[in-house]
PAZAPA-4460 file (N, C-alpha, C; in steps of 0.05 Angstrom, whole numbers, plus 32768, in hexadecimal, padded with zeros to 4 digits):
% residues 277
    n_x    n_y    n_z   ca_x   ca_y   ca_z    c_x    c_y    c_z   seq   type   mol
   81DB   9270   8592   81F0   925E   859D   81FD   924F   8586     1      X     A
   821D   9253   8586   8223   9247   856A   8227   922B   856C     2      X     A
   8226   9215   8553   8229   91FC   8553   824C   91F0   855F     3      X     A
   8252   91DC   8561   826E   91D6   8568   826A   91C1   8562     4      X     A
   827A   91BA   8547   827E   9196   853E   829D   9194   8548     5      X     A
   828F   917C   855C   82A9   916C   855B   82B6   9157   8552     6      X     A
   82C8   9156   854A   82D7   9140   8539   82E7   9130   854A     7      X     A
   82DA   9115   8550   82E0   9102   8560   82F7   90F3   8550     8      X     A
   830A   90E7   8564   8327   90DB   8555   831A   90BD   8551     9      X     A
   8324   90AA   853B   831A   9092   8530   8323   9080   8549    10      X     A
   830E   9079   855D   831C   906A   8578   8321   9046   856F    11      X     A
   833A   904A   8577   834F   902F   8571   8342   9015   8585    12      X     A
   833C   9003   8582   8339   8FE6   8590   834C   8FE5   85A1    13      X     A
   8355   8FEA   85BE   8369   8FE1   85D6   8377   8FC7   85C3    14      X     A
   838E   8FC3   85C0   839F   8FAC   85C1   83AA   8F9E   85DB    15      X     A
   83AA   8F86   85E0   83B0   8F7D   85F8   83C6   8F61   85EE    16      X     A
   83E4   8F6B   85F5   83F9   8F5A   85F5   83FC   8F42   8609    17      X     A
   8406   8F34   8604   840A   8F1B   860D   8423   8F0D   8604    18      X     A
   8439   8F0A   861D   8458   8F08   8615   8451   8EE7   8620    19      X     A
   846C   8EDD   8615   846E   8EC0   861F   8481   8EB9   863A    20      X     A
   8480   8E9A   8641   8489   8E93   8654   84AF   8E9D   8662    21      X     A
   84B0   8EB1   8672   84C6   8EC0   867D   84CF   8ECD   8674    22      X     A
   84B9   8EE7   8667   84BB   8EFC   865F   84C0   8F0F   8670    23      X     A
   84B1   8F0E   868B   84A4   8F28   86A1   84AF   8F1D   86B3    24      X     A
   84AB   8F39   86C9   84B5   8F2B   86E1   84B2   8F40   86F2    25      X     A
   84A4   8F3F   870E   849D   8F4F   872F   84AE   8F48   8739    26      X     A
   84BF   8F53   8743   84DC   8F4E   8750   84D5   8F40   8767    27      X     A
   84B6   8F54   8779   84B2   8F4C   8790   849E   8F32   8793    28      X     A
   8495   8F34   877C   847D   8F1C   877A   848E   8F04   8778    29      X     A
   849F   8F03   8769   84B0   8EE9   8757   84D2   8EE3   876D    30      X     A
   84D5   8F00   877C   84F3   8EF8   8787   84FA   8EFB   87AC    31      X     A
   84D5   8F05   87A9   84D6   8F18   87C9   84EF   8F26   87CE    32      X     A
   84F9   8F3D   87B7   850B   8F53   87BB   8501   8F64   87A4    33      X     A
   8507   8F75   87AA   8505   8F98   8793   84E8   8F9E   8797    34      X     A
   84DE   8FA7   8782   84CC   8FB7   877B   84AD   8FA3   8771    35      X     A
   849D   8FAC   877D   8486   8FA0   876E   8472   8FA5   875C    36      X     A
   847E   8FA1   874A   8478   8FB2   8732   847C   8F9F   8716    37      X     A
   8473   8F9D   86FD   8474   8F84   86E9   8487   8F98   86D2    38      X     A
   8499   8F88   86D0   8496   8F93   86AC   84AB   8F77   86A0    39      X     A
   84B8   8F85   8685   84CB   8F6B   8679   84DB   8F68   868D    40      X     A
   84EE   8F47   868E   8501   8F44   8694   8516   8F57   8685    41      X     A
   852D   8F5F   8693   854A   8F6D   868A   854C   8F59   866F    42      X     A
   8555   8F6C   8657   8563   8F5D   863E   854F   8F59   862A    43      X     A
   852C   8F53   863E   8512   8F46   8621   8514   8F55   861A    44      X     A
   851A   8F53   85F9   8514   8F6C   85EA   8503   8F67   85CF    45      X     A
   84FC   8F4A   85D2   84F9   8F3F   85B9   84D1   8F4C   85B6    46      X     A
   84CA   8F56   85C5   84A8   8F6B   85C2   84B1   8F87   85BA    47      X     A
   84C6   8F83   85BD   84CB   8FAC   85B4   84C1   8FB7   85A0    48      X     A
   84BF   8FA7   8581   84B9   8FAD   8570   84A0   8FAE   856F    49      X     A
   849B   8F9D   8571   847D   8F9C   8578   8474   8FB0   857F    50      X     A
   847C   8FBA   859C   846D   8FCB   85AC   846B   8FE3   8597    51      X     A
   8482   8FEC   8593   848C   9007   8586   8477   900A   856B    52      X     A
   847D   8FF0   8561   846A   8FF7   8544   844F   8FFA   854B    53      X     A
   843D   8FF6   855E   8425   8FFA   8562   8428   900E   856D    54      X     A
   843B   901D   8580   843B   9035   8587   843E   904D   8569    55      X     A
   844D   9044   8559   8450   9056   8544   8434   9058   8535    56      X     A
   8420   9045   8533   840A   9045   8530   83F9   9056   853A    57      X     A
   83FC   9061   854E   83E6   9079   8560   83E0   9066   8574    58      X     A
   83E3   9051   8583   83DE   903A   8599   83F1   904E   85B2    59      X     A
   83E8   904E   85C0   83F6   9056   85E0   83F0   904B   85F0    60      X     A
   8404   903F   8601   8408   902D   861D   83F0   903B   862A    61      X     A
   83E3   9025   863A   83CD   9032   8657   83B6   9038   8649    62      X     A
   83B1   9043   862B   839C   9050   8620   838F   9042   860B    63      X     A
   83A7   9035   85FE   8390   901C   85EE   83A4   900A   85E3    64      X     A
   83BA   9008   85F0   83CE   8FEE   85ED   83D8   8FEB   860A    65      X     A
   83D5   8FD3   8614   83DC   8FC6   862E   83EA   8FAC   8623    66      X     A
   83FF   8FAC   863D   840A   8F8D   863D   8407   8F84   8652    67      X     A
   8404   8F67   8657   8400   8F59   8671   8410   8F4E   8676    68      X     A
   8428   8F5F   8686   8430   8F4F   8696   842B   8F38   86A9    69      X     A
   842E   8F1E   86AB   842B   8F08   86C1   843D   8EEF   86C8    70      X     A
   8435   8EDE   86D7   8445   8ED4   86ED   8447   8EB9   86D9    71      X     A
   8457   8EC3   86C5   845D   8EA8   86B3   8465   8E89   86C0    72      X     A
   8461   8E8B   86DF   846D   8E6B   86EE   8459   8E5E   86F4    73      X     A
   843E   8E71   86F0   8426   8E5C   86FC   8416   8E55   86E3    74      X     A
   83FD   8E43   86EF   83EF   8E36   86DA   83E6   8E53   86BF    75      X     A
   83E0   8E4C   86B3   83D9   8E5A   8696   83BD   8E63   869E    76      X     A
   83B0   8E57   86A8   8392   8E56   86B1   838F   8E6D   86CF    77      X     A
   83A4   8E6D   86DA   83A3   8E82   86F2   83AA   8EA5   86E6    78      X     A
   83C1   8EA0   86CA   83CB   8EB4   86BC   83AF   8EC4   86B8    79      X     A
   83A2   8EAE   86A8   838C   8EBB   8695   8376   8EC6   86A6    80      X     A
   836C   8EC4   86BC   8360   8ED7   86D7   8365   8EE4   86E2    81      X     A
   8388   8EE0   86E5   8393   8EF7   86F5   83A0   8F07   86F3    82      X     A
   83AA   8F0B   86DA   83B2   8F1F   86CD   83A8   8F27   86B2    83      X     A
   8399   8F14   869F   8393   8F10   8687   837B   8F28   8688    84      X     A
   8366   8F20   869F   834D   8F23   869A   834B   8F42   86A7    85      X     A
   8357   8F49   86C0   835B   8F6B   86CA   8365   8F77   86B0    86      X     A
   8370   8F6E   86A3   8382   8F83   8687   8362   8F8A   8671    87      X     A
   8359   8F71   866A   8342   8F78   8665   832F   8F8E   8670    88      X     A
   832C   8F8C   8681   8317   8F9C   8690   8322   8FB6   8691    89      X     A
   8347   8FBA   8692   8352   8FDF   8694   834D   8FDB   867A    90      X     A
   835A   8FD0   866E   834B   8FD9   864A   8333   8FDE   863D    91      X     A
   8323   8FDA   8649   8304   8FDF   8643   82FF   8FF7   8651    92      X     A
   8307   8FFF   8667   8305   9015   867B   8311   902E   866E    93      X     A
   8336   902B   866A   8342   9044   8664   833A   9048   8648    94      X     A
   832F   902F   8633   8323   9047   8617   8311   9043   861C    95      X     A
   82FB   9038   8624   82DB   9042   861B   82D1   9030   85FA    96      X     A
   82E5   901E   85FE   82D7   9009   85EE   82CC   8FF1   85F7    97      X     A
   82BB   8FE7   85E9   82AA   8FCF   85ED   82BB   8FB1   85E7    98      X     A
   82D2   8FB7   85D8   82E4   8F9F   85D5   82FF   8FA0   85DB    99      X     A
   830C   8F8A   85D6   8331   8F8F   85D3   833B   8F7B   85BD   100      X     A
   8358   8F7C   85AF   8361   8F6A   85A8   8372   8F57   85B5   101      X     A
   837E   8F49   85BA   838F   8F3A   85C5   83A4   8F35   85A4   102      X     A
   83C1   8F33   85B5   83D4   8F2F   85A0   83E4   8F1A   85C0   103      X     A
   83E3   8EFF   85B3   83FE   8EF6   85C9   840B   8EE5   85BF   104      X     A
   842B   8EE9   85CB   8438   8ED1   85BC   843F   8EBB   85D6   105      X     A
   8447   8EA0   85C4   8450   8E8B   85D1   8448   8E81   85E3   106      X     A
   844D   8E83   85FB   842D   8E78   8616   841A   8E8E   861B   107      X     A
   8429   8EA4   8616   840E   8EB3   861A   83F5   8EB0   8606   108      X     A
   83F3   8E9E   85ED   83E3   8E98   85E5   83D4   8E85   85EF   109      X     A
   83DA   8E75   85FE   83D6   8E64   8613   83C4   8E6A   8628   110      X     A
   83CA   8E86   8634   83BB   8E92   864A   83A3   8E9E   863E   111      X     A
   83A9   8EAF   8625   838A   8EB9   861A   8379   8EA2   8613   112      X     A
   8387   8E85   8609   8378   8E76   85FF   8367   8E6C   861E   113      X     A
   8379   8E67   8639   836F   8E60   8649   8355   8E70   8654   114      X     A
   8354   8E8F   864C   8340   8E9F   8654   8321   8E9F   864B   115      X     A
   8330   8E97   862D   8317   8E9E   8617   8308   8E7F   861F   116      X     A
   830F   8E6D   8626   8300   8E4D   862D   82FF   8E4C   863C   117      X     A
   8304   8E4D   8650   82F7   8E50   866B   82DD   8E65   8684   118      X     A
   82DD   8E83   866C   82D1   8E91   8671   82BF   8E9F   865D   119      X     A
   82AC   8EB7   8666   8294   8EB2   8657   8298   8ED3   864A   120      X     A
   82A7   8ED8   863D   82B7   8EFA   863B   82B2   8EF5   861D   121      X     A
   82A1   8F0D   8612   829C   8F09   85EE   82AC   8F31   85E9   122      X     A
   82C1   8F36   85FF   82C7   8F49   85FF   82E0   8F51   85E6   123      X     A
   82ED   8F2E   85DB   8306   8F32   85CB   82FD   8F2B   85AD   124      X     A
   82FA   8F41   859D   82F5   8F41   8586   8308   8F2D   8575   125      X     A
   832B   8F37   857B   833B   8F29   8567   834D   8F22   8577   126      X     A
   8353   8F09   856F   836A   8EF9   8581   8384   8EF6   8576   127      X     A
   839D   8EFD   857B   83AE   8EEE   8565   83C1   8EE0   8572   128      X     A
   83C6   8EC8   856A   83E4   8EB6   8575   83F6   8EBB   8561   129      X     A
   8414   8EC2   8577   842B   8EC6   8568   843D   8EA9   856E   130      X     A
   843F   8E93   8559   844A   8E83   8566   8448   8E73   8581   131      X     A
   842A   8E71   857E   841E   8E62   859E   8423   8E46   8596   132      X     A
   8430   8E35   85AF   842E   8E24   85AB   8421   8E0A   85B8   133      X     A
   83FE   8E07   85A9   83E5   8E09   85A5   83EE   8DDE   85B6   134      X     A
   83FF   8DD6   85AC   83FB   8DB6   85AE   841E   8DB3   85C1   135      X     A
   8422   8DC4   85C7   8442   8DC2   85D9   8458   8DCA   85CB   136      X     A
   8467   8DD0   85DF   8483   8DD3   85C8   849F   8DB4   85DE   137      X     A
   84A9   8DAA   85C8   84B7   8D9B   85CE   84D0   8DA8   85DF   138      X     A
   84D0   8DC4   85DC   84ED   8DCF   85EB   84EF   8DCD   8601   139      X     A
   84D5   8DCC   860B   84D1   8DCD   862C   84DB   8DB6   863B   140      X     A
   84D7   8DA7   8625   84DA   8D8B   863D   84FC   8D89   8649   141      X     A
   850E   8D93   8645   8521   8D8F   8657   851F   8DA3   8670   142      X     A
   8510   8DBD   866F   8507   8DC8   8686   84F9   8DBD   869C   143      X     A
   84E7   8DB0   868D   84CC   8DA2   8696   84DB   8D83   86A5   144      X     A
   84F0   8D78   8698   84F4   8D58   8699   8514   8D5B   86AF   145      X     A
   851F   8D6F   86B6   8539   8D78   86BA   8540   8D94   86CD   146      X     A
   8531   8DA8   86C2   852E   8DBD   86D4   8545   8DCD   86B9   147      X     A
   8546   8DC7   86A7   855D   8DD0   868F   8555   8DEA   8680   148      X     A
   8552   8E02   867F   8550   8E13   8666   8552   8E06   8650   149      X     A
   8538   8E09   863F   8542   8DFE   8626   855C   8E0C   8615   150      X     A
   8568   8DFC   8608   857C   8E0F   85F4   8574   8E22   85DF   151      X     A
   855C   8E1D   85D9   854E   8E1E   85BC   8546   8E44   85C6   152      X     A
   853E   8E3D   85DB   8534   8E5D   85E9   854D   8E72   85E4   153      X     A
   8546   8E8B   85DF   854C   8EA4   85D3   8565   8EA6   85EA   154      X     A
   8576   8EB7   85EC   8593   8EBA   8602   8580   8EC8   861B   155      X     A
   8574   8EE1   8614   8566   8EEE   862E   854F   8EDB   863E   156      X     A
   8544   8ECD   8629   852D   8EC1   8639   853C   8EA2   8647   157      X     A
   8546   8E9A   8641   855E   8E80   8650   856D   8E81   866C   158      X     A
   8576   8EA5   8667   857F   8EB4   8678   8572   8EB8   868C   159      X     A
   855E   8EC0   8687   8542   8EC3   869B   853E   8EAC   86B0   160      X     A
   8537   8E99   8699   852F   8E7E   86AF   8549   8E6F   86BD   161      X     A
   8556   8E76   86B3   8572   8E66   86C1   8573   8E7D   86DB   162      X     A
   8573   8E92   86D5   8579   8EA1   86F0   8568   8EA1   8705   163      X     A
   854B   8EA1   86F1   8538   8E98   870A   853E   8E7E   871E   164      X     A
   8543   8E6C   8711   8548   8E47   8721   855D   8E4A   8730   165      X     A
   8576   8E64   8727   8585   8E61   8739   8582   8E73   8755   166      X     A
   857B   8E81   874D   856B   8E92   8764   855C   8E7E   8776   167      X     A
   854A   8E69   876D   853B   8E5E   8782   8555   8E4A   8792   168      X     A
   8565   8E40   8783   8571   8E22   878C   8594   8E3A   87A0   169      X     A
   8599   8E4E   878D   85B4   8E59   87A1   85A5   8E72   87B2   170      X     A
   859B   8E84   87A4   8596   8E98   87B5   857B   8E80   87D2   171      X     A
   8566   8E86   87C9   8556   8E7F   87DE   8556   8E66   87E9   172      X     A
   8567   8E4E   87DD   856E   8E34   87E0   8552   8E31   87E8   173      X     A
   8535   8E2C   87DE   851C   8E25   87DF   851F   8E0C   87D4   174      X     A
   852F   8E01   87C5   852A   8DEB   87B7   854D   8DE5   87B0   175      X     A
   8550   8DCD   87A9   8575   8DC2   87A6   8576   8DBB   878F   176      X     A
   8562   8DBF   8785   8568   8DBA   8760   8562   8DC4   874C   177      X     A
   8560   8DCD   8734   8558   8DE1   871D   8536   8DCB   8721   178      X     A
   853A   8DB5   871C   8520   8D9E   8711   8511   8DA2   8726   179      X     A
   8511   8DA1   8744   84FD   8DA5   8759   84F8   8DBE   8758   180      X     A
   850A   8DCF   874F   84F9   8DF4   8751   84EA   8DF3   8734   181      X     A
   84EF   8DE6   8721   84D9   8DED   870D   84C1   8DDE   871E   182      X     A
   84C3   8DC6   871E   84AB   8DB9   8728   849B   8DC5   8738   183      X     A
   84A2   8DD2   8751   8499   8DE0   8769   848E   8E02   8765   184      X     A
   849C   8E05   8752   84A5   8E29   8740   8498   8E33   872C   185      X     A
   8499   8E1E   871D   848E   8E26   86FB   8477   8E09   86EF   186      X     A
   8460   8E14   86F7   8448   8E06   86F3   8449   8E00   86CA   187      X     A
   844E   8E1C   86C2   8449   8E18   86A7   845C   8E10   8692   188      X     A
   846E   8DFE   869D   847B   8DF5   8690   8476   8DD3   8689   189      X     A
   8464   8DCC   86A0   8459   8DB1   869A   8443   8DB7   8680   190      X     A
   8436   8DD6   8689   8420   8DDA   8675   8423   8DDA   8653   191      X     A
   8444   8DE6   8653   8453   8DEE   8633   8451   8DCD   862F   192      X     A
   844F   8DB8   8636   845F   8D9E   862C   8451   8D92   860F   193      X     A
   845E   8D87   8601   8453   8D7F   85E7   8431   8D70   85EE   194      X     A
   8425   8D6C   85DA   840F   8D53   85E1   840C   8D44   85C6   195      X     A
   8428   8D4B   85B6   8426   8D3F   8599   843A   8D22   85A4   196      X     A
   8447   8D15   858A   8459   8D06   858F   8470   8D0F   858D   197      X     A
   8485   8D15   859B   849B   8D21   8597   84B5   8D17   85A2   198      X     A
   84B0   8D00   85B7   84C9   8CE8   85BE   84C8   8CCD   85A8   199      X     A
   84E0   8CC5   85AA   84E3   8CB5   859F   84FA   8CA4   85A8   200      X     A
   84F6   8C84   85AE   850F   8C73   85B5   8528   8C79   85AD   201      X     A
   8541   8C7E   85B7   8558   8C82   85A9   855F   8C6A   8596   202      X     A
   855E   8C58   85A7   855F   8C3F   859F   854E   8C33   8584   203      X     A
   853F   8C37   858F   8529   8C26   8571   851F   8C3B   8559   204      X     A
   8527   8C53   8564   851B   8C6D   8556   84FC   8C70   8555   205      X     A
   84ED   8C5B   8559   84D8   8C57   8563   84CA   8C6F   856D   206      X     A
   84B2   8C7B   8564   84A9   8C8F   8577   849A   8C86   8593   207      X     A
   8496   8C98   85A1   8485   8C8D   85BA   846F   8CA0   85B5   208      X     A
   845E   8C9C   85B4   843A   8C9F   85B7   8439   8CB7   85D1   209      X     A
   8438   8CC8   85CB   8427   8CDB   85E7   8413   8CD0   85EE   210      X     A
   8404   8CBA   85E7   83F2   8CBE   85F2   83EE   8CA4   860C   211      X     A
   8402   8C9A   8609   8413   8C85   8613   8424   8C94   862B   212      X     A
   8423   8CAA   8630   8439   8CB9   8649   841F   8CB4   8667   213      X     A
   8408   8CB5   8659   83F6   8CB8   8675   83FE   8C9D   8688   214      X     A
   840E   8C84   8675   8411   8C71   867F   8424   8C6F   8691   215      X     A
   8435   8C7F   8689   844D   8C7A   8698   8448   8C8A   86B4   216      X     A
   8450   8C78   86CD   844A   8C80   86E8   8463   8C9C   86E7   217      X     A
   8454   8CA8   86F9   8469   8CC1   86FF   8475   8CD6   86EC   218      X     A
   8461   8CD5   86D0   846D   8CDD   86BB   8465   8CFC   86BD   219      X     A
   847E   8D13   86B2   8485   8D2A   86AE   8477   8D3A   869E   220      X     A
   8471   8D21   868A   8469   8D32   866D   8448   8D34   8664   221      X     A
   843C   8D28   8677   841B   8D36   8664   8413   8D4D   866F   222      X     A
   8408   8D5B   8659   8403   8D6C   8664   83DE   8D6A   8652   223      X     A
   83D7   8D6C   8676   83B9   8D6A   866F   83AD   8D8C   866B   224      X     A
   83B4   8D9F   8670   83AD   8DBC   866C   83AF   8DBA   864F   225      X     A
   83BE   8DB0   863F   83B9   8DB8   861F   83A4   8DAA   861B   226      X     A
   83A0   8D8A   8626   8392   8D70   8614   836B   8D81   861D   227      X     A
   836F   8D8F   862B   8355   8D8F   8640   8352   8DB0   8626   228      X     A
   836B   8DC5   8624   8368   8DDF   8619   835C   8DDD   85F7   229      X     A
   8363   8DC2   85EB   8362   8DBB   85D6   8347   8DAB   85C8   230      X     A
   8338   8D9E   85E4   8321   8D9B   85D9   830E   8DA6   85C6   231      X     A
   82FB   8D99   85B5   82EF   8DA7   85A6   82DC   8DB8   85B5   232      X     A
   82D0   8DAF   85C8   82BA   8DC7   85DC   82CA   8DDA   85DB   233      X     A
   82DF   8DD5   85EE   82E9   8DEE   85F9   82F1   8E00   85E2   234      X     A
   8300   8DFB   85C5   8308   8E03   85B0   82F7   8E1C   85A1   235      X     A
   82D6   8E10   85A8   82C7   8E15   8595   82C1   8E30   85B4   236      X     A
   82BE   8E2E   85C9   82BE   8E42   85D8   82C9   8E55   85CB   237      X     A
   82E1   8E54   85CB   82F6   8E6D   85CD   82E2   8E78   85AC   238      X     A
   82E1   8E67   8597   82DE   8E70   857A   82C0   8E85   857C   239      X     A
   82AB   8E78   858E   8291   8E86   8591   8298   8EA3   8596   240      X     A
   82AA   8EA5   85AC   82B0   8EC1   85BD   82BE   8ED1   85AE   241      X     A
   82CA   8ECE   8599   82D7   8EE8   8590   82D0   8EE1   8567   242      X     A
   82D7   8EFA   8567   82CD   8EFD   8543   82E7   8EF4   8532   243      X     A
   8303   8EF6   8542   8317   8EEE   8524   8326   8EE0   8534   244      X     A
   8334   8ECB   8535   8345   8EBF   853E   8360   8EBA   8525   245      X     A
   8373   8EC3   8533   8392   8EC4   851F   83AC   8EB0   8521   246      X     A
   83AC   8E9E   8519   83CA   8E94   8529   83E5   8E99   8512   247      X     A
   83F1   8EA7   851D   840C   8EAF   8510   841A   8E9B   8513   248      X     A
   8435   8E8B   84FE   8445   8E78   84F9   845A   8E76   84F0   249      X     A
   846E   8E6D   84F6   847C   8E73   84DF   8483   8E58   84CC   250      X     A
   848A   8E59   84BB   8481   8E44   849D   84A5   8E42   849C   251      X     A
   84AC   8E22   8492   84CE   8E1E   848A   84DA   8E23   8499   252      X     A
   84D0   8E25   84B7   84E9   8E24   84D2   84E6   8E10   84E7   253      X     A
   8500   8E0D   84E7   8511   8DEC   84F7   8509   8DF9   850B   254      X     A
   84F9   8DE9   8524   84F5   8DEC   8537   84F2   8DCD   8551   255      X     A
   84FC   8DCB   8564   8508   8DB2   856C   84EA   8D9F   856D   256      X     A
   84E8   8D8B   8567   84CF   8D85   8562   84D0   8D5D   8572   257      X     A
   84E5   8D51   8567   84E5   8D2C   8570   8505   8D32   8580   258      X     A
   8500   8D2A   859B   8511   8D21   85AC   851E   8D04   85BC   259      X     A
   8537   8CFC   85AC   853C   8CD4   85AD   8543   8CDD   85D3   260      X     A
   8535   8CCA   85DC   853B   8CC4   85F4   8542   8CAA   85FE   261      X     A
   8550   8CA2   8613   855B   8C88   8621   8553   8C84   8634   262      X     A
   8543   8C71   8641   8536   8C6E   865B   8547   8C75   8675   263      X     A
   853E   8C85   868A   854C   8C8C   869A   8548   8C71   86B9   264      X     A
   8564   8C62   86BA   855D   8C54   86C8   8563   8C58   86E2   265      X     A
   8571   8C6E   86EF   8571   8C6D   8705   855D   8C78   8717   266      X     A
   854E   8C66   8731   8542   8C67   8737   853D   8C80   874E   267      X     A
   8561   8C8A   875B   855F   8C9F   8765   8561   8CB4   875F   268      X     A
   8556   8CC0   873B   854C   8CD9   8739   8533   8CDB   872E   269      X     A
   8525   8CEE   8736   8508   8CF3   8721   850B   8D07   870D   270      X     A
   851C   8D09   8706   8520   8D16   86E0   8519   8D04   86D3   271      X     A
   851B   8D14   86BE   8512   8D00   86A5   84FF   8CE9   869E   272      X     A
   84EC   8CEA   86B4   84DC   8CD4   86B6   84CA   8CC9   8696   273      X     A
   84DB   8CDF   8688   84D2   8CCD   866E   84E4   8CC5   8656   274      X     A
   84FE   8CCA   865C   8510   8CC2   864C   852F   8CDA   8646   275      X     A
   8541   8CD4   864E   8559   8CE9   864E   855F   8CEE   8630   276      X     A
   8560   8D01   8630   8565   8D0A   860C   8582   8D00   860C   277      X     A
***
């Protein structure tokens, strides 16, 4: 009986992507019309490279590079169970490995971070954040305080959320304002909100204290999902469970950071309940 060596191919670690907030989109899940089915919004193109260069690598979709598409409107914490954690499990399934990587940018760093601390998974070897933003990003808050697309956001992804709000407030008239369909609509945009100091009196130039917002009745802006994601317990969770943790940055770029605000005095709107830029 003759021998037969076989020469097994060097099996690659599953990669598992993670896009940021109004990247994706289920037509039927998100518009109750079309198809129910996930992928980018029309126009994101800003993962292409990405994708492609790990595909030029020997990586293939379904076999050991997956992306997770999810429902970027709800909490970060529902993301990371309900779509975060099935992607895991087909990735461990379709290769026949014992681990994965995670690569996510911007909130989706958010949702792996929400996964890796809250659950008991020693399944992700290497983590990497592209630009997560770990303590809030200040852009949000006119979304968050207004129902406003930030400006700062890319043309396609601005595009996205504006068409979504208008979809809720003209097409489905569910809501009569951009600010009550975020509120009602988009859970994770209270979650993006700074927890650094990033307002400041117009007037006195004065900063205002975040930590001083819990004070204010009816206020927009804490966001307790970071202050709670950022603890040292929970921190040191995520660090036990996996072997390399990465955060990508970028270094010498203007990014909107202190916002002068004016107290909003009229009593019959609830915007801005923490100061109109």
């Amino acid at each position: 009986m003759p021998f037969r060596f076989l020469i097994a191919e060097e099996q690659k670690t599953p990669i598992i992507l993670l896009h940021g907030i109004g990247a994706s989109i289920n037509w039927q899940q998100m518009t109750s019309r079309g198809s129910d089915s996930w992928g980018f919004i029309p126009f994101v193109d800003h993962y292409d490279q990405l994708i492609e260069s790990l595909e030029n690598n020997g990586y293939v979709q379904d076999q050991d590079l997956f992306i997770v598409y999810y429902d970027w409107r709800q909490s970060n914490i529902l993301s990371a169970t309900e779509f975060l954690e099935p992607t895991i499990d087909q990735a461990i399934f379709a290769s026949g490995s014992e681990e994965v990587h995670i690569i996510a940018h911007s909130m989706g760093g958010l949702v792996a971070r929400a996964y890796l601390e809250y659950n008991d998974d020693s399944r992700i070897s290497k983590f990497i954040m592209l630009g997560t933003p770990n303590y809030g990003s200040s852009d949000i808050y006119s979304l968050q305080e207004n129902g406003d697309a930030p400006q700062s956001y890319p043309i396609a992804l601005k595009f996205a959320i504006d068409s979504y709000l208008w979809y809720l407030t003209a097409v489905e008239s569910v809501e009569d304002h951009s600010f009550s369909a975020v509120q009602q609509h988009i859970q994770s945009a209270q979650e993006l909100m700074p927890t650094y100091d990033y307002l400041k009196d117009s007037t006195t130039e004065e900063t205002i204290p975040y930590s001083t917002h819990s004070e204010n009745e009816g206020t927009l802006s804490r966001n307790i999902f970071l202050e709670q994601l950022n603890q040292t317990d929970n921190i040191q969770q995520m660090v036990d469970q996996t072997d390399e943790i990465h955060i990508i940055a970028g270094t010498n770029q203007e990014t909107l950071h202190t916002i002068p605000v004016t107290p909003d005095d009229d009593p019959n709107t609830e915007q801005w309940t923490d100061g109109i830029p």
